[in-house]
C-alpha positions as CSV (number, residue, x, y, z in Angstrom):
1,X,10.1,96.9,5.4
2,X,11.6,98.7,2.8
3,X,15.0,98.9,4.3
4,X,14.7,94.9,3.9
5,X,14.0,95.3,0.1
6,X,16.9,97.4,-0.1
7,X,19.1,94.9,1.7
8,X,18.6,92.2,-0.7
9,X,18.8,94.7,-3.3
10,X,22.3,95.8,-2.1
11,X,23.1,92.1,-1.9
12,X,22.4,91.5,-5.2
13,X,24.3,94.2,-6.6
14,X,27.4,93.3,-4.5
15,X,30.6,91.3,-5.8
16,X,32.0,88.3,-4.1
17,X,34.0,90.5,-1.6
18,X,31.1,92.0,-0.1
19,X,28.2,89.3,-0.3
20,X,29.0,87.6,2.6
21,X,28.8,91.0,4.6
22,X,25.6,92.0,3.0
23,X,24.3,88.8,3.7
24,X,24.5,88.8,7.4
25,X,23.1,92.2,7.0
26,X,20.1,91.3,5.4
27,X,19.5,88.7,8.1
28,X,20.4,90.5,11.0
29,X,17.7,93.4,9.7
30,X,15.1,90.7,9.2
31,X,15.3,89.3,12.4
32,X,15.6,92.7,14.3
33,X,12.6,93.6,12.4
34,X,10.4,90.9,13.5
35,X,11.8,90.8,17.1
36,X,9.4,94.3,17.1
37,X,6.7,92.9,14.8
38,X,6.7,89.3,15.0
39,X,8.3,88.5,18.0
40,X,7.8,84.9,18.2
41,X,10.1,84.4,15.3
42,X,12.0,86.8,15.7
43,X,12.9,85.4,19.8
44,X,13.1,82.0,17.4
45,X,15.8,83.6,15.1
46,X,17.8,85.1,17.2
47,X,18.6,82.0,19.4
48,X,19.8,79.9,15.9
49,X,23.7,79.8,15.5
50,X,23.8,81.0,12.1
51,X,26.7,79.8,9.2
52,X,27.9,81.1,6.0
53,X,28.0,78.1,3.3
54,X,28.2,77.9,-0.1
55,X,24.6,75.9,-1.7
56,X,21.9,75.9,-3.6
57,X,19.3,76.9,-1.4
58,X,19.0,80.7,-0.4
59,X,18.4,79.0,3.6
60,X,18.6,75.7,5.1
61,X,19.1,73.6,8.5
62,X,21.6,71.5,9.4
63,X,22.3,69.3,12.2
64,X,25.2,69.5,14.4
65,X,26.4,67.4,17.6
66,X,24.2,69.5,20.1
67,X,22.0,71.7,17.9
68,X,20.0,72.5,14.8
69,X,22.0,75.6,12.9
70,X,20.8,78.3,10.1
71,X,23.0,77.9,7.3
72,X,23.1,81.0,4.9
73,X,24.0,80.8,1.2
74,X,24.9,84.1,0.5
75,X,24.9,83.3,-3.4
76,X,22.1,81.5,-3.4
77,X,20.5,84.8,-1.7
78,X,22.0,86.9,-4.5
79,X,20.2,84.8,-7.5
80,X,16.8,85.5,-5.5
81,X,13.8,88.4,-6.8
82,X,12.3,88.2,-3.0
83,X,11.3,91.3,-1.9
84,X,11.7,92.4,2.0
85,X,8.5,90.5,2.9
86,X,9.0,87.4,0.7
87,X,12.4,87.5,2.6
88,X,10.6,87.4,5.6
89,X,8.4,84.8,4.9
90,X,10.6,82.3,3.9
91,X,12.5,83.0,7.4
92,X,9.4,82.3,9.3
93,X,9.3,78.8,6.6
94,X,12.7,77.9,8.1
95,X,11.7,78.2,12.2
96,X,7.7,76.5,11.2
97,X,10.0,73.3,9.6
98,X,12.0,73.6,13.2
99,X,8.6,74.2,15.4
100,X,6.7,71.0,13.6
101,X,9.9,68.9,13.9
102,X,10.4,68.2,10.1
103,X,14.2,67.5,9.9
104,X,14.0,65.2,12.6
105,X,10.8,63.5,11.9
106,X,11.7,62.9,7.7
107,X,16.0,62.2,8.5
108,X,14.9,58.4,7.8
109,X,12.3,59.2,4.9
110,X,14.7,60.6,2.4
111,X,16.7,57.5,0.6
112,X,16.4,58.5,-3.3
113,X,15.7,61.7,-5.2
114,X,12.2,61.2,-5.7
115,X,11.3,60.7,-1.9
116,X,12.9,63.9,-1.4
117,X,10.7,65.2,-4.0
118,X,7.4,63.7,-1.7
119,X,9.1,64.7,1.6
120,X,9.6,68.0,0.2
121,X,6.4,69.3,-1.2
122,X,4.5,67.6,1.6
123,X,5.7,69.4,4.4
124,X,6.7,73.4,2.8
125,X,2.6,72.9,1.9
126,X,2.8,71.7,5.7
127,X,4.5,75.0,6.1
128,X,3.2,77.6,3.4
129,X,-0.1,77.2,4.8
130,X,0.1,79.5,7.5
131,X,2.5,81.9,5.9
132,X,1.5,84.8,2.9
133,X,3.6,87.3,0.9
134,X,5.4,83.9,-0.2
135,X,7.9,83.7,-3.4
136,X,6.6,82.7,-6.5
137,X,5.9,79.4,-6.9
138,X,6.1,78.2,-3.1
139,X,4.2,75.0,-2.8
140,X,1.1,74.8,-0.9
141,X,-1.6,72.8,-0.4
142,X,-4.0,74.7,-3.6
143,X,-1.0,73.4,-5.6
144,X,-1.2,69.7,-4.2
145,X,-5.0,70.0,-5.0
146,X,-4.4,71.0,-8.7
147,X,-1.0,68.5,-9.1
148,X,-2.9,65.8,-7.4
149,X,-6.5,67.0,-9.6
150,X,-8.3,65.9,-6.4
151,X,-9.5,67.6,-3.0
152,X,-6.8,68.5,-0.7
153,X,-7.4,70.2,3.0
154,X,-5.6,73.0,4.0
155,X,-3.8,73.5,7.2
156,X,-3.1,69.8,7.6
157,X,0.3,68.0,9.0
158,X,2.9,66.4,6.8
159,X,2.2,63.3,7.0
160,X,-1.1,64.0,5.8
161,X,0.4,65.5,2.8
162,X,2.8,62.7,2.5
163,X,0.4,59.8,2.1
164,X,-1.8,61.9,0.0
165,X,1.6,62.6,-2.6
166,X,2.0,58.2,-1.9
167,X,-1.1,57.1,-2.9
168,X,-1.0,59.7,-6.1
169,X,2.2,58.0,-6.9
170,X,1.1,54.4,-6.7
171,X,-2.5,55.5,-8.4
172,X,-0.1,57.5,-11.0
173,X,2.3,54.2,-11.1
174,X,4.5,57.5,-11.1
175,X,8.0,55.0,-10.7
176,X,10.9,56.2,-8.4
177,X,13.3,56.7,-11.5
178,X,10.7,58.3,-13.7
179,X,9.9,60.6,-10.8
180,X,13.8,61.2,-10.6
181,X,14.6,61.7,-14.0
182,X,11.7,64.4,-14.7
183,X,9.3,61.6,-16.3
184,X,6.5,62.6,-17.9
185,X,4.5,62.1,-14.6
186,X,7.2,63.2,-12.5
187,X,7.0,67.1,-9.4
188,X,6.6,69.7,-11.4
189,X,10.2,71.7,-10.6
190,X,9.6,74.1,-8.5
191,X,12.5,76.7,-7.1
192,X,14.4,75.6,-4.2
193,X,14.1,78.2,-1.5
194,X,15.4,76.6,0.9
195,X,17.1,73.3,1.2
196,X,16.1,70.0,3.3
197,X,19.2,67.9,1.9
198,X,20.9,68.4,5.6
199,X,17.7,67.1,7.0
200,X,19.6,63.1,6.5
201,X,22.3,64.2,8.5
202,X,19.8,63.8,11.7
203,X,19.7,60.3,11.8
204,X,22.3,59.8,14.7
205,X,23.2,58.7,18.2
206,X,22.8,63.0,19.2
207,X,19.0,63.1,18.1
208,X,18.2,63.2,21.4
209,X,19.7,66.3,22.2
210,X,19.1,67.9,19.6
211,X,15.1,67.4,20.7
212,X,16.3,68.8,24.0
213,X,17.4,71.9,22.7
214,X,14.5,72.3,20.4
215,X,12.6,72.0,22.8
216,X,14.4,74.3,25.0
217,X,14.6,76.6,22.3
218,X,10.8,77.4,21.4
219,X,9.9,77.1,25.5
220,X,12.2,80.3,25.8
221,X,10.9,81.8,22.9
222,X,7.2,81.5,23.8
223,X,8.4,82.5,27.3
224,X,9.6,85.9,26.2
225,X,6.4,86.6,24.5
226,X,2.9,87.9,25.9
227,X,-0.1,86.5,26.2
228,X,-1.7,88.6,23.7
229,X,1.4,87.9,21.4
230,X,0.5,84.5,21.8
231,X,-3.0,84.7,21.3
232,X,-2.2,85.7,17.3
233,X,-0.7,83.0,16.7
234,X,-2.4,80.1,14.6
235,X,-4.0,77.8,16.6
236,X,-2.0,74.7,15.3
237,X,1.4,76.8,16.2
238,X,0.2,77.0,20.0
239,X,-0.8,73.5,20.0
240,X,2.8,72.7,18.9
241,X,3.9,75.1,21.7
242,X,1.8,73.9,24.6
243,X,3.4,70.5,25.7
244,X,6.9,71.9,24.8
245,X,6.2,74.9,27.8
246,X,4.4,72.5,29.8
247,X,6.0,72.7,33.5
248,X,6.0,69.4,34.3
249,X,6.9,66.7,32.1
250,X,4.8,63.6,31.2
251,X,4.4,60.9,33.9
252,X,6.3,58.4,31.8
253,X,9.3,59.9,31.0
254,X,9.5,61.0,34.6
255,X,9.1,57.4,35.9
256,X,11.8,56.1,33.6
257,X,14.2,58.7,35.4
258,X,13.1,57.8,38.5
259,X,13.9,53.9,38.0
260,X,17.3,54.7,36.3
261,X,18.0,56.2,39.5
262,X,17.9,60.0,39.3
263,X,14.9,60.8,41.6
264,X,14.9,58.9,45.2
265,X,12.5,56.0,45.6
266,X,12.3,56.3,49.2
267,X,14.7,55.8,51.9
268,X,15.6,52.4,54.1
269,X,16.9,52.0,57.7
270,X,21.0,51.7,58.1
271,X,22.6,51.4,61.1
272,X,26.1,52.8,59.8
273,X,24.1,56.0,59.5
274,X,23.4,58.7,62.7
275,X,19.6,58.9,62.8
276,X,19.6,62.8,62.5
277,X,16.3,63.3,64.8
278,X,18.3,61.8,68.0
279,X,21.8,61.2,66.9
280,X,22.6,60.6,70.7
281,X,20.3,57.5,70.6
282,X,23.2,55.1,69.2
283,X,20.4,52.2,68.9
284,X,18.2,54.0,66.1
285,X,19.3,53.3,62.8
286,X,19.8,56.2,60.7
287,X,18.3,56.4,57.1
288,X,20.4,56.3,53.6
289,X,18.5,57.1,50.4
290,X,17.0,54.3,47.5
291,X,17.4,54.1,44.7
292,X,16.5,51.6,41.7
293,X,19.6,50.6,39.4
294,X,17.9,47.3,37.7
295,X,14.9,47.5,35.3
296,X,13.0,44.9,33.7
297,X,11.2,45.8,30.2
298,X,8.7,43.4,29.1
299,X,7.4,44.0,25.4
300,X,4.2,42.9,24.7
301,X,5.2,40.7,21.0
302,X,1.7,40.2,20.2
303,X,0.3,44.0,20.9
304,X,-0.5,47.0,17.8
305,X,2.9,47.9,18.8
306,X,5.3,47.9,15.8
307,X,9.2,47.7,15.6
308,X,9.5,51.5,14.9
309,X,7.2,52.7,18.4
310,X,9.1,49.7,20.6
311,X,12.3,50.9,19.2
312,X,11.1,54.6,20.1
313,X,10.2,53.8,23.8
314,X,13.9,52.1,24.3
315,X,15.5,54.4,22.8
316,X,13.9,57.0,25.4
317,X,15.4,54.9,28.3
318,X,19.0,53.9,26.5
319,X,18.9,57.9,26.1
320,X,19.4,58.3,29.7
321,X,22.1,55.8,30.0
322,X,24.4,58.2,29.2
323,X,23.6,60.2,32.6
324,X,22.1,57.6,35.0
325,X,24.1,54.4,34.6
326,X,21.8,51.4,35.2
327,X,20.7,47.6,34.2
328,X,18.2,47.7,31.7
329,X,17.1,43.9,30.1
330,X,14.2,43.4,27.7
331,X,12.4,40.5,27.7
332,X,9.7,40.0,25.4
333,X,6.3,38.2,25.8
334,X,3.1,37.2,24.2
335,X,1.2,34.3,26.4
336,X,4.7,33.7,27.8
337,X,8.4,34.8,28.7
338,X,11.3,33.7,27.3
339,X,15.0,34.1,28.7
340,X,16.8,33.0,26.2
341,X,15.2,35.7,23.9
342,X,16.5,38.7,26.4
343,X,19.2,41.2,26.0
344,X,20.5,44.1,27.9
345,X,19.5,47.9,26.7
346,X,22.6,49.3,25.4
347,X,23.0,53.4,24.9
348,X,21.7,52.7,21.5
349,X,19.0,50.7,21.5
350,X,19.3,47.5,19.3
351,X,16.6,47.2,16.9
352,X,14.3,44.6,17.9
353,X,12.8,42.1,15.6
354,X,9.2,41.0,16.9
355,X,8.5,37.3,16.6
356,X,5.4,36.4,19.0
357,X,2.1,35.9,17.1
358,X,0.0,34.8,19.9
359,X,-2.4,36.4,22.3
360,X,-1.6,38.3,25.5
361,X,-1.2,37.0,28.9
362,X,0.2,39.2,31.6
363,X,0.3,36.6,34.0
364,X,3.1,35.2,32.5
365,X,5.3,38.2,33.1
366,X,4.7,37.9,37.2
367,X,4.8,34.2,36.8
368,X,8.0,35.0,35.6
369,X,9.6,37.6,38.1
370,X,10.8,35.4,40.8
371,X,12.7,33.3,38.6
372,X,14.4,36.5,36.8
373,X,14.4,38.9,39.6
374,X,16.1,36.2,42.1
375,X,17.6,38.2,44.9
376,X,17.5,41.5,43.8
377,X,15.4,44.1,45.5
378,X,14.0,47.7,44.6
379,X,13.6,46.2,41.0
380,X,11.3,48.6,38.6
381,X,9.3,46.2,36.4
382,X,8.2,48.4,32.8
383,X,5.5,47.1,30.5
384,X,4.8,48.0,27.2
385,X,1.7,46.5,25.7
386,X,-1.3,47.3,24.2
387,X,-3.7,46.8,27.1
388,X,-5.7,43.8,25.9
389,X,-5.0,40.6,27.9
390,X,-7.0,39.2,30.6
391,X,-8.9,40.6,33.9
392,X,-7.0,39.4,36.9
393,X,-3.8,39.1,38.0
394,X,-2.0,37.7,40.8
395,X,1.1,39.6,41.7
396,X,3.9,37.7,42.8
397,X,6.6,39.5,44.2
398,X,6.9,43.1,46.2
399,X,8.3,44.9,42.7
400,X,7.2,48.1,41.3
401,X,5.5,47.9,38.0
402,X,5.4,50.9,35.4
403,X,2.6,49.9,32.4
404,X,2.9,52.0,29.3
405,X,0.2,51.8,26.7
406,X,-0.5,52.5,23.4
407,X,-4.1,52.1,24.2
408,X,-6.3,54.8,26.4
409,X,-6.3,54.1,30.3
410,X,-9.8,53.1,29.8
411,X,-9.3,50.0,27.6
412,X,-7.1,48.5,29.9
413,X,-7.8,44.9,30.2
414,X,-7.3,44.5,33.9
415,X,-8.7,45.2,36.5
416,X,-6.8,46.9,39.7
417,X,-3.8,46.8,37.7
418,X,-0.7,46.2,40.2
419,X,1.1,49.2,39.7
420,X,0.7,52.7,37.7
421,X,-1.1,53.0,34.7
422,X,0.1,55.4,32.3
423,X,-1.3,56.0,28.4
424,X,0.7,56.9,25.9
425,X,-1.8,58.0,23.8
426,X,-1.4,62.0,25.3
427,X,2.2,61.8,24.7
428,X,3.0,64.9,21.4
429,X,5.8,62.3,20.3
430,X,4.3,59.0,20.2
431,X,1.5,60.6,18.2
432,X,3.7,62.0,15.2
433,X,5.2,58.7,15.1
434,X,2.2,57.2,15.1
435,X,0.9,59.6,12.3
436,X,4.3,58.9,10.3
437,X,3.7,54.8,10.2
């Protein structure tokens, strides 16, 4: 630990020749240290593409086309007092932002200086939480309580934060430009150790592979790690971990790959083919693999689904576009379907603008499917509603039928659903978005 110290110190004493060097140094130490103390953050660290820019902030991350990346101010670094484990701490702030998805889940959230202010202190309290030996003056959630003058829970998520910070701003009538310009009301200025302006930079067509390698990169990292090492952790950290390690992915998502066409939906007879068991008998037909390359997405207009969730769940399927090239047209529905109101699921997703108002009726949507599904076979019907419509249907054509809903499995409407069933409600992603409406 005290080699750390005296790495910053070094740093601090260094001129503009050397800081860039003594920078690096100072992070490679840290991260060599923790890879034997703390290993989770240190296997974390270790896996981040790290660049030298010039900025405020000591540390920040920044988005690129593939990959979230560490970007080091060296003369930011230099202005700082931290000591070896303050230096530590705020590298283990950095990979908790990453872990809890921050950047990605507040890229939309920032338009004007004063939601950055919200954004900001809401999730480092998020952050700080879990974390001691902090700089002076890091935010947490004692100093929401005593900025706010009102009870504020520890360990909570962002968003939590965030609507608490909201509601003391409306309450305040604290307005955007007073908060902005330092108003009398305004966030009590606090030092900026480590930025989140790059965090608006995420809002783009390679978000979702950027999630991929998150993900990827915290599955390795807990990986590499025992049990025990594990078991130290915070409880809220595991959580975070456990549906990112998980070794089989949920039902959904695997469904939607198996309609664009990546996993085989069976097989059908062809005579062109040998039939591998007796290729002498010339009579047997031989076998050639299924697949479904048409899908039909029915959105339920009058469901507790908003524009933000529907527009999540197509932009899961338009996501695999890119890879499994297939037909996807959305129709949407409330007691019934209309054509004219369809279009075809791009790579990225059109935002759709609900205007149903009525009730539910599912019938309408098999009513429906011989009229739009005229001729074509091996068709994967999806459904995304809320659960609440009638009891009985009547199916009316051999199609297979994917619901997804926002509802638990156990509210479900009907009865003997055609089809399989699947909540979303146990689905990590859905519920921050949820959280974050």
């Amino acid at each position: 630990m005290v080699s750390l110290t005296q790495d910053l110190q070094r740093l601090r004493q260094a001129t503009a020749i050397d800081r860039d060097r003594l920078a690096q140094v100072a992070y490679r130490d840290a991260v060599l240290y923790l890879l034997q103390q703390d290993p989770f953050y240190g296997h974390v660290l270790s896996q981040l593409a790290v660049t030298i820019q010039m900025g405020s902030a000591p540390l920040s991350l920044s988005p690129t086309s593939q990959a979230w990346q560490l970007q080091l101010s060296p003369s930011a670094l230099q202005q700082t007092s931290w000591t070896g484990s303050q230096w530590l701490a705020m590298l283990r702030h950095t990979v908790l932002h990453l872990l809890w998805r921050h950047p990605q889940r507040y890229a939309t959230a920032v338009q004007t200086p004063a939601q950055a202010g919200l954004v900001r202190w809401a999730t480092d309290a998020a952050v700080n939480d879990y974390l001691i030996d902090l700089p002076a003056a890091a935010i947490t959630s004692q100093r929401l309580a005593e900025m706010l003058e009102e009870p504020v829970l520890p360990q909570q998520d962002s968003a939590v934060y965030l609507q608490q910070l909201r509601h003391w701003q409306a309450q305040k009538k604290v307005t955007q430009q007073r908060l902005a310009t330092g108003g009398p009301q305004a966030l009590p200025q606090v030092p900026q150790h480590d930025g989140h302006s790059g965090w608006q930079g995420a809002d783009d067509a390679a978000a979702e592979t950027r999630e991929q390698w998150r993900a990827q990169l915290f599955m390795t990292a807990s990986q590499a790690i025992s049990a025990k090492q594990r078991g130290t952790l915070p409880g809220r950290i595991q959580a975070a971990l456990t549906p990112v390690v998980a070794e089989r992915p949920l039902d959904w998502r695997a469904l939607l790959k198996r309609g664009l066409g990546q996993v085989p939906a069976g097989r059908q007879p062809a005579y062109g083919r040998f039939n591998r068991r007796q290729p002498t008998r010339m009579d047997l037909p031989g076998e050639i693999v299924q697949t479904w390359r048409k899908i039909a997405v029915f959105v339920d207009e009058s469901g507790s689904m908003g524009n933000r969730e529907i527009s999540y769940l197509l932009g899961q399927m338009a996501s695999l576009l890119a890879v499994y090239p297939a037909q996807v047209t959305v129709y949407p529905f409330d007691t019934v379907v209309d054509p004219t109101r369809a279009f075809t699921l791009e790579r990225r997703p059109q935002a759709l603008q609900r205007t149903g108002g009525g009730g539910t009726r599912f019938q309408a949507v098999f009513d429906a499917l011989p009229r739009l599904l005229a001729g074509s076979t091996n068709q994967l019907v999806v459904i995304l509603t809320d659960g609440y419509g009638e009891q009985q249907l009547r199916p009316t054509l051999p199609v297979t039928v994917l619901w997804l809903l926002t509802s638990p499995s156990d509210q479900f409407s009907v009865v003997r659903a055609p089809g399989t069933v699947v909540s979303l409600t146990s689905d990590p992603q859905w519920q921050a978005l949820r959280r974050q409406s």
